[in-house]
C-alpha positions as CSV (number, residue, x, y, z in Angstrom):
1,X,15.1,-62.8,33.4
2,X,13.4,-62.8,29.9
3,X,15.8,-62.1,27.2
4,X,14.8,-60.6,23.7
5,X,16.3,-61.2,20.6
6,X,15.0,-59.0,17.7
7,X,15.0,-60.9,14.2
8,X,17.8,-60.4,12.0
9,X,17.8,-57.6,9.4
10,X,14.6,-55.7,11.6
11,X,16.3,-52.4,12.8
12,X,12.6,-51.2,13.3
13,X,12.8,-53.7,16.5
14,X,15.9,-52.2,17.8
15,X,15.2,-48.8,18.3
16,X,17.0,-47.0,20.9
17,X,20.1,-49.4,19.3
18,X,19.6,-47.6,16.0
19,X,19.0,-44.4,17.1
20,X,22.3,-44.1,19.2
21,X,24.2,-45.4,16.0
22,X,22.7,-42.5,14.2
23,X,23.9,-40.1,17.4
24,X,27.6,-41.9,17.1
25,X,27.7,-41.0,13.1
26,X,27.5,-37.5,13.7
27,X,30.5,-37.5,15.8
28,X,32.3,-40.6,14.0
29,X,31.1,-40.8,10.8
30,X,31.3,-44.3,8.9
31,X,34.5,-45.1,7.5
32,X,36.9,-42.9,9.6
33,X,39.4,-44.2,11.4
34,X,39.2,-43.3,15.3
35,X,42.6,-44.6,16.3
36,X,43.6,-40.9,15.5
37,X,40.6,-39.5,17.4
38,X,41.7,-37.8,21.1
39,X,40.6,-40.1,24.0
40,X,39.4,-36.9,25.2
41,X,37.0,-36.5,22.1
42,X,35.9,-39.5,22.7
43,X,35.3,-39.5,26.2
44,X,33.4,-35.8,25.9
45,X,31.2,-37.3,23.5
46,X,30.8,-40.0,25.7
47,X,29.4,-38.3,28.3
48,X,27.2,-35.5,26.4
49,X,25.4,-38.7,24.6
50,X,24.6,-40.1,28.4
51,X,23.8,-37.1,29.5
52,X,21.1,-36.3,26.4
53,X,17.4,-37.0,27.5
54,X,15.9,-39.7,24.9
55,X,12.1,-39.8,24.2
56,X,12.6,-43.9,24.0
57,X,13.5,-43.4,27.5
58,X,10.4,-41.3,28.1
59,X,12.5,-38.2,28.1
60,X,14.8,-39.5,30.7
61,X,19.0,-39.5,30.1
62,X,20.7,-42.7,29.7
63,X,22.3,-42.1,32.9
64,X,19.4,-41.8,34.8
65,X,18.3,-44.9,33.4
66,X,21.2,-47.1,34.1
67,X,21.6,-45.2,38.2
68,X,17.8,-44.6,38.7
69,X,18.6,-40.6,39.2
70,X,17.1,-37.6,38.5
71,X,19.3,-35.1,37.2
72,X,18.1,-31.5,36.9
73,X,19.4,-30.3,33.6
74,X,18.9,-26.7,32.7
């Protein structure tokens, strides 16, 4: 299996990486401390960020990705 590793200090090269960082700060934002947050926050969060179609992914979900499914979100 062919491995890539993007050069250091290119985020342009990582994309989806980055963009699901972006996705995490709106929930966690830099700097706070989540040993306070709910495991239940956390695990909804979790599951609504899988469960988000990603143009990266050609509009598919994570999810569907990582099981080859096809979910039928309305």
């Amino acid at each position: 299996m062919t491995f890539y590793f993007p050069a250091p200090h290119h985020p342009w090269e990582r994309g989806i990486n980055e963009n699901t960082n972006g996705l995490l700060r709106e929930f966690f934002p830099k700097g706070k401390d989540i040993t306070d947050t709910p495991e239940d926050y956390i695990q909804r969060k979790y599951h609504e960020l899988n469960l988000r179609p990603r143009k990266g992914l050609g509009y598919k979900t994570p999810y569907e990705v990582y099981f080859s499914k096809v979910l039928h979100l309305a």
